[in-house]
N, C-alpha and C positions, 0 to 999 in steps of 0.2 A: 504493500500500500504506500501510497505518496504519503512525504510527509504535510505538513499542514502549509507549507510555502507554495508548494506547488500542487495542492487538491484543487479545483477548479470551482468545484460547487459541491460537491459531497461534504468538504469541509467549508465551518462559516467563513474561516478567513479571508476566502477568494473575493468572494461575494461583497464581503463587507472590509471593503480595503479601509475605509476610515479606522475599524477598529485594529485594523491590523497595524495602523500610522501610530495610535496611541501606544498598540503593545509596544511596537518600536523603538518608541521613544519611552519606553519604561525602560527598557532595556540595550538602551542607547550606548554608543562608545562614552566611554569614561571620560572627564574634561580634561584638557590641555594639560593644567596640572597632575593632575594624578597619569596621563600617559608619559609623563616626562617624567615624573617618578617613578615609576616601571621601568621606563628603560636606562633611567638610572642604576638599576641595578642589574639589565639585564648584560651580559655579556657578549664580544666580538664571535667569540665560540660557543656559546649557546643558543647567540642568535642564529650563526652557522649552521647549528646544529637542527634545530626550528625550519629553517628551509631546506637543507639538505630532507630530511624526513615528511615535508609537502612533496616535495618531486618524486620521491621515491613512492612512495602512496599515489599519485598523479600516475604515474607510470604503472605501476603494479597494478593499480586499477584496471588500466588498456590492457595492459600483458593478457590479463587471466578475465577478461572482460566483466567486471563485477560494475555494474552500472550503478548500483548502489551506493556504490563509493565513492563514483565519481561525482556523482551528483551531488554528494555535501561539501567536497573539495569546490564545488562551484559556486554555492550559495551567497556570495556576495555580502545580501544586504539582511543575511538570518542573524547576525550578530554571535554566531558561533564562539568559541574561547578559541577552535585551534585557529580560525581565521582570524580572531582578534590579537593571539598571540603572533601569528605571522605577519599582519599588519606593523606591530612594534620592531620585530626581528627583521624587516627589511631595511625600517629607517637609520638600525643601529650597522647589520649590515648593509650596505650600500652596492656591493659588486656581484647581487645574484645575477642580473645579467648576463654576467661573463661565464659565471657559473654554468648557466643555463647550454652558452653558446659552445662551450668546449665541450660538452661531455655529449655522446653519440647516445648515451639512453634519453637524453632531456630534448636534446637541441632537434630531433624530430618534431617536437609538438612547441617548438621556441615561440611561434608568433602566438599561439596560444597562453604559455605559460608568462613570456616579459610581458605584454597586455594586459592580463589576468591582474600581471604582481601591480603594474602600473594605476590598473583600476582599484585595486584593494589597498593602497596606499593614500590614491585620493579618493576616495568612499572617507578612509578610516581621518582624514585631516579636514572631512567636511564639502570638499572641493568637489562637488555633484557634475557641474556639465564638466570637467574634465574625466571625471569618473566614468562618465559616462562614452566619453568619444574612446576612450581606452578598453572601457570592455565592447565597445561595439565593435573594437579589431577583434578583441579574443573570440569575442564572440562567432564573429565572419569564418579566423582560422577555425572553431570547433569545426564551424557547419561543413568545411570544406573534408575533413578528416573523419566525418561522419558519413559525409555521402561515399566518402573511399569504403567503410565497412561495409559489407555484407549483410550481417544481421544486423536486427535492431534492436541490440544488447544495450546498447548506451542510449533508446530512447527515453528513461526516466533523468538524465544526464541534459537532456537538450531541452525534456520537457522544462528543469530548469536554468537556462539560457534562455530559454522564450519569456518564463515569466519575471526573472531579474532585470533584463532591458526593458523589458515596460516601466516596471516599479524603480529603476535606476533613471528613465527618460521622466517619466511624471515629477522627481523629485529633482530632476535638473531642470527642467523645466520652472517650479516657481522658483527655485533659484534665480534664474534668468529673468522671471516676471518682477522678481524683487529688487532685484537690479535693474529694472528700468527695458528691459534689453526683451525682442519675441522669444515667447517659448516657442519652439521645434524639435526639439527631441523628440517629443512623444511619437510627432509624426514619422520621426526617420526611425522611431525601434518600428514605428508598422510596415514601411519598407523594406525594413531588415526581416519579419516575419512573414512578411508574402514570399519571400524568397525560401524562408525557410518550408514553408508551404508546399512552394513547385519542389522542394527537394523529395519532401515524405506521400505528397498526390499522386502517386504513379501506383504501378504493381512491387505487389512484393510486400512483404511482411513490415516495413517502413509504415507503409499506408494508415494502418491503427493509432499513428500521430496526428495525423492530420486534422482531427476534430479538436484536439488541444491546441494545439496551434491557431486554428479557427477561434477557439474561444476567447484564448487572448489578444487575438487582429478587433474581436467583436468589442474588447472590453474598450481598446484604444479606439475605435470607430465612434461609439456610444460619448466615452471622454472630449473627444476633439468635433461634438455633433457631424459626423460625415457618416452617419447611418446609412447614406444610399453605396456607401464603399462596400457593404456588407453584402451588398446583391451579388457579386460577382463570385464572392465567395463561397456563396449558397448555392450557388446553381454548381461552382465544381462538386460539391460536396454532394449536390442532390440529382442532378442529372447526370455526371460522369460515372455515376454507380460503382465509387471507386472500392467501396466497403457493403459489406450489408449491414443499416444504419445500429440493427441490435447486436452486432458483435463488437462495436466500439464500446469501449469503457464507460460504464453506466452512470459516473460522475462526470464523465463530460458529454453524456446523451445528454444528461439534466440539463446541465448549463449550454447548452446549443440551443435548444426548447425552451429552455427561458429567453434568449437571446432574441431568437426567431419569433416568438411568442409576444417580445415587446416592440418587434416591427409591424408585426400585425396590427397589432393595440394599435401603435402609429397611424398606420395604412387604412384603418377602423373598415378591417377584413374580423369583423370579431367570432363567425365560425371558425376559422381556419385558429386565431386566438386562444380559442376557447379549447381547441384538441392540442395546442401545443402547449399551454401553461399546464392543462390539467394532467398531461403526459409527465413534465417538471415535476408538477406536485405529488403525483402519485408516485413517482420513483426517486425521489428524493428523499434522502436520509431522517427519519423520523427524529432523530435526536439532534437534529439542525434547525435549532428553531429558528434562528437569525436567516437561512434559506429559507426557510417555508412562508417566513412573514414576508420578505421580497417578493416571490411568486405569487402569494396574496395578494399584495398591493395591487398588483395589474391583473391577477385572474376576478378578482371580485368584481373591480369597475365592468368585467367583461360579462360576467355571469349577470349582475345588473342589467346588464342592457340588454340582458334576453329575460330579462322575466324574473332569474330566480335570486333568490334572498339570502344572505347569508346567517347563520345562528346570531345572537348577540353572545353565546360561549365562546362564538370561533374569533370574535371578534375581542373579545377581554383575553383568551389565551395568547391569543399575537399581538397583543399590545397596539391594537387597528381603530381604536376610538373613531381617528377622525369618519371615519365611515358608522358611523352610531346613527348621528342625525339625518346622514342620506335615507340609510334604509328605515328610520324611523319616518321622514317623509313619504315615501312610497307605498309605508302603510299604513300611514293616517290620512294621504292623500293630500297635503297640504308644501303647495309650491311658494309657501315664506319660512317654512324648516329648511327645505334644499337649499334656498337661496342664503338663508343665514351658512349652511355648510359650508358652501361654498366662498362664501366670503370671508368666514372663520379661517380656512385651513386653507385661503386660495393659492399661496406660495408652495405647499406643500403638495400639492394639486399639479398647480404648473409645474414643479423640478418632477413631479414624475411622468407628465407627459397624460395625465388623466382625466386633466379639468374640461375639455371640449365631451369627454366621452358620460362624463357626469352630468357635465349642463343638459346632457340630450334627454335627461331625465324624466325632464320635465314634463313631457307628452305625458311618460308616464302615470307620472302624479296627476296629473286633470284628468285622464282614464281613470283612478282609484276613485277621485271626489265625484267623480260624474256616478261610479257605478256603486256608490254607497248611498249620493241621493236616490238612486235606482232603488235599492234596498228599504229605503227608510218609509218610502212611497210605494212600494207591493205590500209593507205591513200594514200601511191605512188604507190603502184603494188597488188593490190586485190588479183590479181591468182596466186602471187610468196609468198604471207602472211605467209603460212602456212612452209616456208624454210627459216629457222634461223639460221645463217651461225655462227658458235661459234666466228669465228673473229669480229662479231658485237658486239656479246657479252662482248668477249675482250676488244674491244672500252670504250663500254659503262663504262665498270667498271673503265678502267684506268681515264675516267672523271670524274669519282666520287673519283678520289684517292683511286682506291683499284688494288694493284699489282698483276695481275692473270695471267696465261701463257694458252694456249689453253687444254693443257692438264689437268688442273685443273679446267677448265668449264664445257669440255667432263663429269669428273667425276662427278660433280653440276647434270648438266642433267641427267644424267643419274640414278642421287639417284630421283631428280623429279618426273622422269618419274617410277618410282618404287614406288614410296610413294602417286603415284597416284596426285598430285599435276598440273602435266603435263598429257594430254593425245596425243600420239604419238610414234614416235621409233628415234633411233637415226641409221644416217649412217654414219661410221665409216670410210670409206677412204675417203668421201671427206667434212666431220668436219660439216655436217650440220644435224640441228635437224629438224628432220620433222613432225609437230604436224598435231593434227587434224582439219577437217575443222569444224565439228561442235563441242560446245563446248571444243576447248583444253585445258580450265584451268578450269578446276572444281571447285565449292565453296567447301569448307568445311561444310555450312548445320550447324552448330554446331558441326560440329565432331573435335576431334585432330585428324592433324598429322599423315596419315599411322594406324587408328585406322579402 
C-alpha cells in the first residue's frame, strides 16, 4: 500500500492538501538556529558517511529493484529524518558531486542523484522555486531511466515524483506570488506530467500508472482553473481503452470519478454526475471521512437537483450544515429559506462550483408550495382540488415573507407547467391554475429539471 504522500484518495491526505500544509508545517525543518547547531556538531566524516549510505541504498534499491525503497529515498517534501539528516550532511559536506561523478555504481543515475541533492538542499534552506527547477531535472532524468526498465517495479517510485513536483510547484509558486513575481511552476510540473503520461499510456504493464498520473494533471488543472485541459486526458484514458477501467487501482478509480464527476457538476450533465460521484462514494474508503465529505459536497447538490433529499444524519455526520437550510426549503416549500442559504454560505457555494446548481432550486421549491396548497384544499373541497386560484398563491408567499404580485406567479406557473414539474394548463382571464387530477406533480425519478 502507498504511503499517505502518495494515496491519491483512498487516503484523506491527497484530497485534503490544506490539511496536509498544516501537518507540514507541524513538522516543519527545524529553524536556522537549531540547523546550525546540528551541524555544529555534525562531522566532515559523518557527514561523508550520511551520503555515502543514501547512494548506496539509491543504488541497491535499482540493483535488486525494491520500489519501495526507492520511493522514500525520493520523498522530498515528507520531512523524513534520513532526508533531513542528509539535507545537513550535504551542506557540511560540500563535494558529493564529485562523489557522485567518479564512482561507476553512482554516476549512472548522476543527473538524477546531483539534482535530487541540489533540490533537497534548497527544499531544506526554504529556497522553493529553486527547489523546484532542481528536482524538475531529477525528476526528467528518473523519467528517462524509467522508461529504459522493462517492468514496472519502480512504479510506486514515480508514482512519487509525480506527486512531489506538484506539491514542490504549488509551494514555489506562492513563493513567487509573495514576491511580487507570476507563479508558473505549477503549470510546468503539468507539463512535466503529460509527459510522464505519454510514457506509462501505451501497452504493457507500465499502463496501470496512468490513472495516477491523470489524477495529479486533474489536481493541477482544477488548481490553475484550466479544467477544459482535462478533456484530453479523459478521452486517452476513456477511448484509447488502454486498461480495463476496474483493474486500475481502486484509490485512484475513486479519485478519477471524483475528478470527472466534478466536470460534470460543471458541465451540469448531472446524470452522467450523478453515476460518477456515486461510483466515488461507494468505493471509497469508509474510514475517510474527510473523502466522503468532499464527494458529498458535489454528489448532494446533484442528487438535489433530481429530486432526492438527503438525511439531516448524513448531513450532521459530515459536518454538511451548510446544506441544512437548502433541503429544509424544498420541504417546506419556501423560496426565502433557499434564498437566505444561499446568501449565508454564498462564498462557500461559489469556491465549490455549486451555487448556479443550487439556485436552480428554486423551481423546485414553488413545485412543493404549489402542491401543499394542493393538499390543504383536497382536505376542504376534494372536487375544487384540482383549481389553484394564483391569489392563494399570492397569500401563501407573502407569509413566508416573499413579495410576489399575481402576475409574477402567472409567470412561476407557467414555467412549471412547461418544465413538466406541474401537470395541467393555466386559464388566463380568470388567474386560476388548473392541474391534473391524476398525478399533477410528477417526481422527478432521478431526473433534473426539464431534462
Amino acid at each position: 500500500m502507498r504511503n499517505q504522500e502518495t494515496t491519491p484518495f483512498g487516503v484523506a491526505v491527497e484530497l485534503t492538501d490544506r490539511g496536509k500544509e498544516q501537518d507540514c508545517r507541524r513538522k516543519a525543518w527545524r529553524t536556522a538556529a537549531e540547523r546550525e547547531a546540528a551541524m555544529a556538531y555534525l562531522s566532515m566524516g559523518e557527514a561523508h558517511r550520511r551520503i555515502t549510505e543514501y547512494l548506496n541504498r539509491f543504488s541497491d534499491s535499482v540493483a535488486s529493484q525494491d520500489g519501495a525503497s526507492l520511493k522514500s529515498l525520493l520523498s522530498l517534501s515528507s520531512n523524513s529524518p534520513n532526508l533531513l539528516a542528509l539535507a545537513d550532511s550535504l551542506n557540511v559536506f560540500q563535494d558529493a558531486n564529485r562523489l557522485i561523478r567518479q564512482s561507476d555504481r553512482y554516476s549512472q543515475f548522476g543527473d538524477i542523484l546531483v539534482n535530487f541533492f541540489r533540490a533537497l538542499q534548497c527544499y531544506r534552506l526554504g529556497n522553493l522555486v529553486d527547489a523546484y527547477h532542481a528536482f524538475e531535472k531529477s525528476a526528467n532524468a528518473f523519467t528517462q531511466e524509467f522508461r529504459s526498465w522493462d517492468s514496472a517495479w519502480a512504479l510506486e517510485a514515480l508514482y512519487v515524483v509525480a506527486y512531489e513536483i506538484r506539491i514542490i510547484a504549488e509551494r514555489a509558486d506562492r513563493e513567487l506570488a509573495s514576491n511580487g513575481k507570476s507563479p508558473e511552476k505549477l503549470k510546468g510540473a503539468g507539463s512535466f506530467l503529460m509527459k510522464v503520461f505519454g510514457v506509462l499510456a501505451g501497452k504493457g504493464p507500465k499502463r496501470v500508472g496512468a490513472l495516477y498520473v491523470t489524477c495529479q494533471l486533474f489536481k493541477i488543472y482544477f488548481k490553475l482553473g484550466t479544467v477544459h485541459l482535462c478533456r484530453s486526458v479523459i478521452r486517452s484514458i476513456e477511448t484509447a481503452r488502454i486498461f480495463d477501467f476496474e483493474e486500475f487501482p481502486k484509490r485512484d478509480r475513486v479519485t478519477y470519478m471524483y475528478y470527472t464527476g466534478r466536470l460534470e457538476v460543471f458541465n451540469e450533465n448531472f446524470p452522467a454526475a450523478d453515476q460518477k460521484l456515486s461510483y466515488a462514494l461507494m468505493h471509497c474508503n469508509p474510514q475517510r471521512e474527510a473523502n466522503i465529505r468532499m464527494i458529498l459536497k458535489y454528489l448532494i447538490p446533484v442528487k438535489l437537483s433530481m429530486g432526492i433529499l438527503p438525511t439531516r444524519v448524513l448531513l450532521e455526520k459530515y459536518n454538511l450544515f451548510e446544506y441544512g437550510n437548502v433541503v429544509q426549503s424544498l420541504t417546506r416549500g419556501d423560496p426565502r429559506l433557499l434564498r437566505q442559504a444561499l446568501q449565508e454560505h454564498e462564498d462557500r457555494f461559489l469556491r465549490s462550483g455549486v451555487y448556479l446548481v443550487l439556485e436552480k432550486l428554486e423551481l423546485q421549491v414553488y413545485q412543493r408550495l404549489v402542491k401543499k396548497i394542493y393538499f390543504i384544499q383536497r382536505q376542504k373541497d376534494p372536487n375544487k382540488a384540482h383549481q389553484i386560484k394564483l391569489e392563494v398563491i399570492v397569500k401563501a408567499l407573502q407569509w413566508l415573507e416573499v413579495d410576489m404580485d399575481v402576475d409574477e406567479v402567472e409567470c412561476i406557473m407557467a414555467i412549471l407547467i412547461n418544465k413538466g414539474l406541474v401537470k395541467g394548463y393555466f386559464a388566463h382571464k380568470s388567474k386560476v391554475a388548473v392541474v391534473s387530477k391524476q398525478d399533477p406533480f410528477p417526481r422527478l425519478n432521478g431526473k433534473p429539471v426539464g431534462s
